[in-house]
C-alpha positions as CSV (number, residue, x, y, z in Angstrom):
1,X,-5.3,2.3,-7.2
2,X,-4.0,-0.2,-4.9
3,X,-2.6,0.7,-1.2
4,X,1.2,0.9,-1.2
5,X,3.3,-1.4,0.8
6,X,4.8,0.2,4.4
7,X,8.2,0.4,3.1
8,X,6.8,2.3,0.0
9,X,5.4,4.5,2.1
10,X,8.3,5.7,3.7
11,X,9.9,6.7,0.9
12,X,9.8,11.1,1.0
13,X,10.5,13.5,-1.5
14,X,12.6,16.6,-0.7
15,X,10.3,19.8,-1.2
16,X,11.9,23.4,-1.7
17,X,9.9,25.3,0.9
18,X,11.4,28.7,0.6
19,X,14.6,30.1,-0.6
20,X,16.8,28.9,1.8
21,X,14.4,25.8,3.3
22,X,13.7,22.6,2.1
23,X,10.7,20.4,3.5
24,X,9.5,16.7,4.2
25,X,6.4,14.7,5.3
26,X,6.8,12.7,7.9
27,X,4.2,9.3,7.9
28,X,1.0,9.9,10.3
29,X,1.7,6.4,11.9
30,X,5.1,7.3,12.8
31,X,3.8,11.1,14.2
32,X,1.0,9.4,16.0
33,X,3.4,6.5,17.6
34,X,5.5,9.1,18.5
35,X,2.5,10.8,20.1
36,X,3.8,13.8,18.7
37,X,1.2,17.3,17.8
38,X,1.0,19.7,15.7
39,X,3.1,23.0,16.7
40,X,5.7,20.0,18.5
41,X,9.2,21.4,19.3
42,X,11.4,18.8,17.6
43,X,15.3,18.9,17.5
44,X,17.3,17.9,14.2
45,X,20.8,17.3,14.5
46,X,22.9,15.4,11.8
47,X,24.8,12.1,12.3
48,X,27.3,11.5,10.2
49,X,25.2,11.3,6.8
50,X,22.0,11.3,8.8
51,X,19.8,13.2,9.7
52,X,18.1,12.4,13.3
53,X,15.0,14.2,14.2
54,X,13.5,14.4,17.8
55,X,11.3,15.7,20.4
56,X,12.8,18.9,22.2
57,X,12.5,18.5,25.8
58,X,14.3,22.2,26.4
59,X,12.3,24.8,28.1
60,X,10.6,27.5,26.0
């Protein structure tokens, strides 16, 4: 099987993680650009019919 393209890539498919949760993969380039870990505090806020996701600099 042939390597899909970048954009085809970054196409997701919405998982039902529990009752009330719902789950994505984000791409390992993008999590690795980002220089983001596993365990990282991220913040998700909506924009208009976005959905923005990003690093939480709070305090614990």
């Amino acid at each position: 099987m042939a390597r899909r393209s970048f954009e085809e890539r970054n196409i997701r498919v919405l998982m039902r993680f529990a009752k009330r949760s719902f789950a994505i993969t984000l791409p390992i380039e993008v999590v690795r650009d980002l220089g983001w870990q596993e365990h990282q505090r991220i913040r998700i806020r909506r924009a208009g019919r976005r959905i923005v996701i990003e690093e939480d600099r709070g305090t614990l």
